[in-house]
C-alpha positions in Angstrom: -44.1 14.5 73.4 -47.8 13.5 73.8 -50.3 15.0 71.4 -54.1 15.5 72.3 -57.1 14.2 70.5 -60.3 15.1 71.8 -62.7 12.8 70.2 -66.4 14.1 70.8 -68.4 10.9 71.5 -67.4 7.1 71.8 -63.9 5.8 71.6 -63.5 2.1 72.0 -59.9 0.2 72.6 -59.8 -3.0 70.7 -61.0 -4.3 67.5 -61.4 -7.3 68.0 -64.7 -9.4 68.1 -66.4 -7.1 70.4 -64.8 -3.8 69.8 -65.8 -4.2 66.2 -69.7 -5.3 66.3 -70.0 -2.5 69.4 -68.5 -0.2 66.8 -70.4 -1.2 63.8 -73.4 -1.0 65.8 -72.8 2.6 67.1 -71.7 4.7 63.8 -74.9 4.9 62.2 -75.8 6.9 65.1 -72.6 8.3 67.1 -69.4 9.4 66.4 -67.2 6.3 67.1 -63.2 6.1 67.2 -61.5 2.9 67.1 -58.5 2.3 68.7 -56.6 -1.0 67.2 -52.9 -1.8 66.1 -54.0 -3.3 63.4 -55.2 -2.3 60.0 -57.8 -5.2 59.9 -60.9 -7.4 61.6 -60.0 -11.0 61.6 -63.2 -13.8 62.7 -61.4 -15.1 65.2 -62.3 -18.4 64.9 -61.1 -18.6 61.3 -57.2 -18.6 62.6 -56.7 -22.4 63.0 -57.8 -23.5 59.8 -55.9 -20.7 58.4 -52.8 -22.1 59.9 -53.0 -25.0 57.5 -55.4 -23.3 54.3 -53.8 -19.5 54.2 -56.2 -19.3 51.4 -58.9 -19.0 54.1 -57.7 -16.2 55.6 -58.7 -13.9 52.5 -62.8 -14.1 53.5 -61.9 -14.1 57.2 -59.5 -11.1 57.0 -61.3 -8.0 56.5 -59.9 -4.6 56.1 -61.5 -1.9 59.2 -62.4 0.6 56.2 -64.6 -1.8 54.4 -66.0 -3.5 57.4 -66.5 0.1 59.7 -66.8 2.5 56.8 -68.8 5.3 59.0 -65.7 4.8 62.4 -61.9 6.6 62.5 -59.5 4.2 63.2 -56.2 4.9 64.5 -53.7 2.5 64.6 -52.0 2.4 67.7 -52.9 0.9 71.2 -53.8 2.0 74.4 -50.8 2.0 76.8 -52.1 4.2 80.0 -55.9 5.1 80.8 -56.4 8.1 82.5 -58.8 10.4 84.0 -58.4 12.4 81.0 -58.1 9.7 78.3 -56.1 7.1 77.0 -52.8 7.1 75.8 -52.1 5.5 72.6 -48.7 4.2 70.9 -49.2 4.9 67.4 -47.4 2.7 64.7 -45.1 5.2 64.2 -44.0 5.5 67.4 -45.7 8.8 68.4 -48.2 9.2 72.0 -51.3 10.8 71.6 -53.9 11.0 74.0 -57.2 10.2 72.9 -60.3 11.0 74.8 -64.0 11.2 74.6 -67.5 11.4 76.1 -67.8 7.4 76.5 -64.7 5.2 76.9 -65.2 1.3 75.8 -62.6 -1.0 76.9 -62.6 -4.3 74.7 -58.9 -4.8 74.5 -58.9 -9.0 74.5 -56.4 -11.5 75.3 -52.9 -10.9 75.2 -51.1 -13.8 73.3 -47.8 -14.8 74.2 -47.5 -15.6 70.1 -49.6 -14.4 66.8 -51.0 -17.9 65.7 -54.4 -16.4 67.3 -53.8 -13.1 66.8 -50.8 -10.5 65.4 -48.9 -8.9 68.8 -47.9 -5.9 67.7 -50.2 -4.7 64.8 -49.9 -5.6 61.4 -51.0 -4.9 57.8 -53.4 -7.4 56.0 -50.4 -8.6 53.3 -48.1 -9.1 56.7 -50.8 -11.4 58.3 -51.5 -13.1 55.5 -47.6 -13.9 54.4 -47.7 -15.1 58.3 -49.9 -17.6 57.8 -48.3 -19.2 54.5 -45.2 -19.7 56.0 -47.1 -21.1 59.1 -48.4 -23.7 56.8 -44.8 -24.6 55.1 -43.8 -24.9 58.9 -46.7 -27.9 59.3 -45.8 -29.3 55.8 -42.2 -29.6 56.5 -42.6 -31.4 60.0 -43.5 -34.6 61.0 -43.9 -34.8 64.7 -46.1 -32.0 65.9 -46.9 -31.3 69.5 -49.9 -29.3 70.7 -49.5 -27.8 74.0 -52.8 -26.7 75.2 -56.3 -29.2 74.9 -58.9 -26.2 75.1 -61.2 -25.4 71.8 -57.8 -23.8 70.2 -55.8 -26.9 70.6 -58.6 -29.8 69.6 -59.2 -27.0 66.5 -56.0 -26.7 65.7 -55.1 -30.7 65.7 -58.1 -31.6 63.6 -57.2 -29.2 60.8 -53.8 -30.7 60.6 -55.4 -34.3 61.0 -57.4 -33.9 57.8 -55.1 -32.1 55.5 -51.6 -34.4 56.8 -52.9 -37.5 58.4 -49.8 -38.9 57.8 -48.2 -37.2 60.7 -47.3 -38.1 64.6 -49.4 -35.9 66.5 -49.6 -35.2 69.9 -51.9 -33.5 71.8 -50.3 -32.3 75.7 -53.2 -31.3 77.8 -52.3 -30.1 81.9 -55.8 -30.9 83.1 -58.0 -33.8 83.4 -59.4 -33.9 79.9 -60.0 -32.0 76.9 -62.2 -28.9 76.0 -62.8 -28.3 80.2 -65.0 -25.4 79.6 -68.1 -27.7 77.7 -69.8 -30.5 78.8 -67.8 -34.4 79.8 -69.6 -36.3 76.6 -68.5 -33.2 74.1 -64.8 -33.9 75.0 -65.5 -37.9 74.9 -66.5 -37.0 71.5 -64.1 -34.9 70.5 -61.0 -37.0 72.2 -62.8 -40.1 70.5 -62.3 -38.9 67.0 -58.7 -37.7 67.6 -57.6 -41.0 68.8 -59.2 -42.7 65.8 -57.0 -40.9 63.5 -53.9 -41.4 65.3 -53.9 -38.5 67.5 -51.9 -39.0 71.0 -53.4 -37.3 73.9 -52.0 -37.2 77.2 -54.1 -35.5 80.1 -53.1 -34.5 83.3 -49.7 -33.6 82.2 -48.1 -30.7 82.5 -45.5 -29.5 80.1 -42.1 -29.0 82.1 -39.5 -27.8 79.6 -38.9 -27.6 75.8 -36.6 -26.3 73.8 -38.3 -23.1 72.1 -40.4 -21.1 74.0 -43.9 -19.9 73.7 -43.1 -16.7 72.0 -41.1 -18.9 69.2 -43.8 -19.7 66.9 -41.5 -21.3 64.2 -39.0 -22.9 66.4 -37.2 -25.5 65.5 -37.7 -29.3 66.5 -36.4 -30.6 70.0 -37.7 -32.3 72.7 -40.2 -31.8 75.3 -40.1 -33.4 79.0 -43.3 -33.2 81.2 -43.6 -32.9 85.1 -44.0 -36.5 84.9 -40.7 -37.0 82.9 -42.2 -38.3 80.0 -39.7 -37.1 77.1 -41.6 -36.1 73.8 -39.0 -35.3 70.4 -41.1 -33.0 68.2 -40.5 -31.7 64.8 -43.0 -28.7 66.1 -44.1 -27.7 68.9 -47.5 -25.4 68.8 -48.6 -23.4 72.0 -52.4 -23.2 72.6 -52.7 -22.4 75.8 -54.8 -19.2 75.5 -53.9 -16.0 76.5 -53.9 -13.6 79.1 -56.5 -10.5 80.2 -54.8 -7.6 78.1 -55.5 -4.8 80.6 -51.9 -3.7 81.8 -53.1 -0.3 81.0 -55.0 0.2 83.9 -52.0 -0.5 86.4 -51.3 3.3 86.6 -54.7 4.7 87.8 -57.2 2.0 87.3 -55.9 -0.9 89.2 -58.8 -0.6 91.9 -61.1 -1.4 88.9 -59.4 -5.2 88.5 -59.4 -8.4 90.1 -56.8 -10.5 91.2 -56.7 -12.5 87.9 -56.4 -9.3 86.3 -59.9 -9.0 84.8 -62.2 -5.4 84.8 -64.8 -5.4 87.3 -67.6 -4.1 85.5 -71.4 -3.8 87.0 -74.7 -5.6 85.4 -74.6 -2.9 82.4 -71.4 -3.7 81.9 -70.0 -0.1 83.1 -66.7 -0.2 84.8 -67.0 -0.2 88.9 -67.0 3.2 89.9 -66.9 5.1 86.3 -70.2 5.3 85.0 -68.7 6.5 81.5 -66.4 4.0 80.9 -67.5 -0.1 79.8 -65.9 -2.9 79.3 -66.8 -5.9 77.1 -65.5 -9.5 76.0 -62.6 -11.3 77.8 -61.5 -8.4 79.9 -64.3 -8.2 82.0 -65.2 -10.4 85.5 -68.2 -11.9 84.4 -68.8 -15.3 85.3 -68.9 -17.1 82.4 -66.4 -18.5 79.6 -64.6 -16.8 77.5 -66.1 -17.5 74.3 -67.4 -15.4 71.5 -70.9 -17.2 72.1 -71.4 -14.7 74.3 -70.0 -11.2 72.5 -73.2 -11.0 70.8 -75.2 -10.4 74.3 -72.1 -7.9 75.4 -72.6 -6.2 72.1 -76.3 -5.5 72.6 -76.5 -4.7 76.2 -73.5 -1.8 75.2 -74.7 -0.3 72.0 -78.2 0.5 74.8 -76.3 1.7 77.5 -73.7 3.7 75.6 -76.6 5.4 73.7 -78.7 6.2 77.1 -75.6 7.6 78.4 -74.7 10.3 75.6 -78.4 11.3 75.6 -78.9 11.8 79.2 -79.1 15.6 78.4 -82.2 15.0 76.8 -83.6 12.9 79.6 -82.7 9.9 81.7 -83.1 6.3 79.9 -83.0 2.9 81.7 -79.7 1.3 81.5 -80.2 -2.8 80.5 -78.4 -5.3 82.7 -76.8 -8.2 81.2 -76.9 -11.1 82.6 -73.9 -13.7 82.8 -73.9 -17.2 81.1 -72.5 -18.5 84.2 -72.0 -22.5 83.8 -73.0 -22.5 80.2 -71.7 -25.3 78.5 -72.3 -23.9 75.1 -69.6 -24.6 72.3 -68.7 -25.6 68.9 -66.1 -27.4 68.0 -64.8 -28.4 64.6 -62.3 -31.3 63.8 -61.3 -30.3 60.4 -64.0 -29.1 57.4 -66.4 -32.0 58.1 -66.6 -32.8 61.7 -67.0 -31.3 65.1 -68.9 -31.4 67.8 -71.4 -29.2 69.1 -72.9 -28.9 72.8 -76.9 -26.6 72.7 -77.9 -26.1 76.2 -81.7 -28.2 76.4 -80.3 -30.2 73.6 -77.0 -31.6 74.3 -74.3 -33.2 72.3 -74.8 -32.8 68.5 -72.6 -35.1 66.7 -74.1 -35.2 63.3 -71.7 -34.0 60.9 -73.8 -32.8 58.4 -75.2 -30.3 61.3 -72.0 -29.3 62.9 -70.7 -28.6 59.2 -73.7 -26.4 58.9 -73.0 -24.8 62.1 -69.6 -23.9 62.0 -66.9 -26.4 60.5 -68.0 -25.6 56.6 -67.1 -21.9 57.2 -65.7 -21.3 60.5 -68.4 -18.7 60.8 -67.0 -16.4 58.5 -70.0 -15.7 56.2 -72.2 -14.8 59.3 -69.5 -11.7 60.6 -69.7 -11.1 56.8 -72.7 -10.0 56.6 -72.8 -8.6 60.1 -70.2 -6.1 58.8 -72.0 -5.8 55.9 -69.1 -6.9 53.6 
């Protein structure tokens, strides 16, 4: 049995990066319910270092009723969008339907395991356990392979570099180089310092078979063969090979609303084609640019307008803002480990300097900055 929630103004699906600044930004204004399995706002970017330091994980974990004091959150996910709403699987295994004046769809990636994010919903001591025994996992193993050379992967191996430099590390990427989405001399860089500390990376190789699969985080060791039938034994294997558009939810009624790769199409003001009350923000949507939090910011702003001009066109039309894409942007931060990364600024170029890129983001992993965004 499904039970009905009417909810009078915005609800938004997801709390993730942008489902939780759209929120934070909203409340002191609307009525704002968020939709999210778990009980918690992680900074996303925080999770690889976390892997290896659970102790990070306490300022980078932050509970929704401290960060969105002023928002409802229910703890569930969306399931089926309808005309009528969305229907939600609560934790404890109830439906209700959930609807409102203004929809907001900012459901993510779906990960095929929680090293980036928890699956299923969980509480803050359950994530935080996760990642302690993540770290015994690395402590008790010797040969690590990383599948997957994008900012995860390159984030992931420097972390474990720096705090176990002792081990065999391997770094498996399918395509022609490292970190594809930023600019040729960031990834020199960034492959450069690996390689230095003993890092193996092999490009252009695609992983064929291996014996635990990428839903088995904490599998055991094995061996690995690639298309080429190179044979790699590993102690463990680690998949970061990003994740997928979560929008299975709009198979039922929405599926003219998506692309072939399975992305929202979503107009300049980031409304969903054909449903002027419904948006769509962050990975999900078709915009043609990269997937990165660089640009939730931008989402965020051009939303929190739009939503607003919506719910007050009672009292008078308001001009909706357009946002425009960071198409070919090569824009992005990469750390390798606590005291180097690499950065690539559009007009600049590569930044290299340590003592910048710590300022930038290695240091903290940008957790101070969401902080104080969500005013904790």
């Amino acid at each position: 049995m499904t039970n009905a929630l009417t909810v009078s103004q915005v609800v938004i699906y997801g709390g993730g990066m942008a489902g939780a600044l759209l929120a934070k930004a909203l409340s002191p204004k609307h009525q704002v319910t968020l939709v999210d399995p778990n009980e918690y706002f992680e900074v996303p970017m925080s999770a690889p270092r976390s892997l290896v330091q659970p102790g990070f994980a306490d300022g980078a974990i932050i509970p929704f009723k401290a960060a969105l004091p002023g928002v409802s959150h229910l703890r569930g996910r969306l399931t089926e969008l309808r005309a009528d709403g969305g229907i939600v699987s609560l934790q404890d295994g109830r439906e209700q339907l959930v609807s409102g004046q203004v929809t907001v769809l900012a459901t993510g990636s779906v990960f095929s395991n929680p090293l980036m994010r928890a699956i299923e919903g969980s509480s803050i001591d359950e994530r935080k356990a996760f990642y302690r025994n993540y770290r015994d996992r690395i402590a008790e193993s010797q040969r690590v392979l990383i599948v997957g050379g994008g900012p995860i992967g390159v984030e992931v191996a420097g972390e474990i570099i720096e705090n176990h430099p002792q081990k065999t590390l391997t770094v498996l990427e399918a395509g022609p180089r490292l970190l594809a989405g930023t600019s040729e001399a960031a990834a020199e860089h960034a492959a450069r310092f690996l390689r230095e500390r003993g890092v193996a990376i092999l490009t252009n190789e695609r992983l064929d078979k291996a014996g635990s699969g990428s839903t088995d985080v904490f599998g055991t060791s094995g061996e690995a063969l690639t298309h080429t039938g190179r044979s790699i034994a590993y102690d463990l294997l680690i998949w970061c090979i990003g994740g997928k558009p979560n929008t299975g939810y709009m198979q039922a009624h929405f599926s003219s609303a998506l692309n072939a790769g399975g992305r929202i199409r979503v107009t300049p003001e980031l409304q969903v084609v054909g449903h002027a009350n419904v948006f769509a923000l962050g990975d999900i949507t078709d915009l043609d640019e990269n997937k990165m939090a660089w640009h939730i910011n931008g989402h965020v702003k051009v939303a929190t307008h739009n939503i607003g001009a919506v719910l007050a066109q009672s009292s008078g039309a308001r001009k909706l803002k357009a946002y425009e894409p960071q198409t070919g942007n090569p824009k992005m931060a990469v750390t390798l480990g606590s005291r180097h990364g690499v950065v690539h600024l559009p007009g600049v170029g590569v930044v290299r300097w340590p003592a910048f890129v710590r300022m930038a983001k290695s240091a903290h992993m940008l957790v101070p900055q969401y902080r104080k965004v969500l005013g904790v």
